[in-house]
LUMBATI-996105 format. One record per atom (N, C-alpha, C, O): residue in three letters; atom name; x negated, y negated, z. Coordinates in nm, 3 decimals. Example, Ala and Ser with C-alpha at 12.3 -4.5 7.8 and 13.67 -1.06 7.14 Angstrom:
2
REC  res  atom     east    north       up
REC  ALA     N   -1.319    0.569    0.780
REC  ALA    CA   -1.230    0.450    0.780
REC  ALA     C   -1.320    0.330    0.780
REC  ALA     O   -1.424    0.332    0.846
REC  SER     N   -1.285    0.225    0.708
REC  SER    CA   -1.367    0.106    0.714
REC  SER     C   -1.290   -0.003    0.787
REC  SER     O   -1.341   -0.114    0.804
***
This chain:
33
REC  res  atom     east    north       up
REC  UNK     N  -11.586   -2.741   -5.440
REC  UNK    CA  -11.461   -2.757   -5.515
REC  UNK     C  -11.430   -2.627   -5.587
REC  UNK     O  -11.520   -2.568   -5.647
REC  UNK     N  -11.304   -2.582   -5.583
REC  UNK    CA  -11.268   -2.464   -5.661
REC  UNK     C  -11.300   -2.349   -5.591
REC  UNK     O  -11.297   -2.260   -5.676
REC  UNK     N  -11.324   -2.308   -5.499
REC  UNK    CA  -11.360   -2.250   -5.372
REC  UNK     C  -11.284   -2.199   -5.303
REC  UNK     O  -11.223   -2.279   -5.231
REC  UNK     N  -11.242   -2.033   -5.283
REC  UNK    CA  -11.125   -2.005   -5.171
REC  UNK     C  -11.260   -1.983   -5.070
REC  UNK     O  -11.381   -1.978   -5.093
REC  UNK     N  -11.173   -1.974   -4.943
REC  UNK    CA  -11.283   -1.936   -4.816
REC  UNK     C  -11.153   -1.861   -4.768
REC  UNK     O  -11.062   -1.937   -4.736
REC  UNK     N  -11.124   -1.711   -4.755
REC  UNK    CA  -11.051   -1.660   -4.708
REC  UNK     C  -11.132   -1.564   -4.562
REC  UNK     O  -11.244   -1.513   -4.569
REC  UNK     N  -11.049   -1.560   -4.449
REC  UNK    CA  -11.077   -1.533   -4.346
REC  UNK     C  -11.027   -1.331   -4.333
REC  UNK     O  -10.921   -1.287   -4.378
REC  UNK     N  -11.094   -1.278   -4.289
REC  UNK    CA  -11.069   -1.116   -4.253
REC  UNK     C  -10.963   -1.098   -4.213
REC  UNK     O  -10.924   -1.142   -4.105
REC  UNK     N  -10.898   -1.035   -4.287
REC  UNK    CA  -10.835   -0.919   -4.258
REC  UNK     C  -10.781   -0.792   -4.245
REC  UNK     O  -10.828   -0.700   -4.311
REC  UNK     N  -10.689   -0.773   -4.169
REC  UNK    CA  -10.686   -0.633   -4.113
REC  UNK     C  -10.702   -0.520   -4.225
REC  UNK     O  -10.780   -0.425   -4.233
REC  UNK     N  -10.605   -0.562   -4.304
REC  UNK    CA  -10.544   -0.474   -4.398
REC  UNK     C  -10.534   -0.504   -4.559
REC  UNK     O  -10.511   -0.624   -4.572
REC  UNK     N  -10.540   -0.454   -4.657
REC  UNK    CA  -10.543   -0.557   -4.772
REC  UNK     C  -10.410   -0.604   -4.852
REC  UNK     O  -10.394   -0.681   -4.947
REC  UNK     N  -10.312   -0.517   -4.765
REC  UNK    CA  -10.160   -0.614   -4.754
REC  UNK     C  -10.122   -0.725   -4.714
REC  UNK     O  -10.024   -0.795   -4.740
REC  UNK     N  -10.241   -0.739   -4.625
REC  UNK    CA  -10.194   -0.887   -4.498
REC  UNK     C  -10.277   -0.982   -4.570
REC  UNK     O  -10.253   -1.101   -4.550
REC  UNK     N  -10.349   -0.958   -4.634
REC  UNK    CA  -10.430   -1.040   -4.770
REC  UNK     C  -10.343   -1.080   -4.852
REC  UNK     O  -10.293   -1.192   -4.838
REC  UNK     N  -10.312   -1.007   -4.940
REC  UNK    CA  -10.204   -1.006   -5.044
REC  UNK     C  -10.087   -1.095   -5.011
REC  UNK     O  -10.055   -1.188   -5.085
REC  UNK     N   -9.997   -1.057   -4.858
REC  UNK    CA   -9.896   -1.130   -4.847
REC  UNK     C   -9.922   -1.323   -4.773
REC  UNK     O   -9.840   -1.415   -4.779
REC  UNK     N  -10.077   -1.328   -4.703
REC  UNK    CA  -10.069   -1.430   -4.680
REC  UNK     C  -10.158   -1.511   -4.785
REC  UNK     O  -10.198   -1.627   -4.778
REC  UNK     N  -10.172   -1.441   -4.859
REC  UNK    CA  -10.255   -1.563   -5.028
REC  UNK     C  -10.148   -1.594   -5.116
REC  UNK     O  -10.140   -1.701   -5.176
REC  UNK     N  -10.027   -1.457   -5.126
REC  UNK    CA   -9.919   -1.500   -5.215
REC  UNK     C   -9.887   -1.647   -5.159
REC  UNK     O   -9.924   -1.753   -5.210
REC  UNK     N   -9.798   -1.628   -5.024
REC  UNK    CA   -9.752   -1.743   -4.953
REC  UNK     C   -9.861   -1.864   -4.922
REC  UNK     O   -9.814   -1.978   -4.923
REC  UNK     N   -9.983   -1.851   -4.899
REC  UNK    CA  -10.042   -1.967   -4.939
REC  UNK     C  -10.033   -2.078   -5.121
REC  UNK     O  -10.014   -2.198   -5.140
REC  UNK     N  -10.058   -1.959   -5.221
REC  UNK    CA  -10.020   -1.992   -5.369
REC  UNK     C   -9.857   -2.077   -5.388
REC  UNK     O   -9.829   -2.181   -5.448
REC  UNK     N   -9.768   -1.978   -5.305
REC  UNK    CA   -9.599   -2.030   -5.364
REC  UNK     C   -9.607   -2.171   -5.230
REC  UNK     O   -9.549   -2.275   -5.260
REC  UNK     N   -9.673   -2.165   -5.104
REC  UNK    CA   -9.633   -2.308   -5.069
REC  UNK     C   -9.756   -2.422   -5.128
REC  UNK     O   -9.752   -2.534   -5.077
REC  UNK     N   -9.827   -2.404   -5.199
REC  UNK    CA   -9.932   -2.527   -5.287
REC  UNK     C   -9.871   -2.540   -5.386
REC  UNK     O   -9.883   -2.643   -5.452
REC  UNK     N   -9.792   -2.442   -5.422
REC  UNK    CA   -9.748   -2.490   -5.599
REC  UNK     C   -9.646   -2.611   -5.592
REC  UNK     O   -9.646   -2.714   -5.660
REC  UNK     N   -9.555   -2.570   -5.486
REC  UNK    CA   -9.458   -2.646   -5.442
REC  UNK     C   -9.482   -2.764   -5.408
REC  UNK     O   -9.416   -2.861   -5.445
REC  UNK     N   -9.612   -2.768   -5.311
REC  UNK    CA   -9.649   -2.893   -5.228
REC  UNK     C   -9.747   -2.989   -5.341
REC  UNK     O   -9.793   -3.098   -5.309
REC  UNK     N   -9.764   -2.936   -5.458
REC  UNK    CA   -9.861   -3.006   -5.527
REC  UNK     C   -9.769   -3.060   -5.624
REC  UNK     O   -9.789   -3.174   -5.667
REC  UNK     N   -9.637   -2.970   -5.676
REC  UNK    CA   -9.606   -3.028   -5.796
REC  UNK     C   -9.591   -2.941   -5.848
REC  UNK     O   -9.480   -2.977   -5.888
REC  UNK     N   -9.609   -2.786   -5.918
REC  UNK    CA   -9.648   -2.777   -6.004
REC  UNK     C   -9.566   -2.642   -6.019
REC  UNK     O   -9.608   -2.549   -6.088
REC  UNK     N   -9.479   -2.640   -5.967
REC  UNK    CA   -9.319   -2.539   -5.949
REC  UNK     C   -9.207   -2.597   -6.009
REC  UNK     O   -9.098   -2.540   -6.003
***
């Protein structure tokens, strides 16, 4: 619990832009936007 498991990648942009967009679609999908 409380645990990211993030998978490799290329670049540490492609990090950045697919954790933002993971964060803004949970906030949404949870409630809390």
């Amino acid at each position: 619990f409380n645990q990211l498991d993030l998978p490799e990648y290329s670049s540490k942009e492609q990090l950045q832009d697919r954790l933002l967009l993971a964060i803004h679609e949970a906030s949404e999908g949870f409630g809390f936007g």
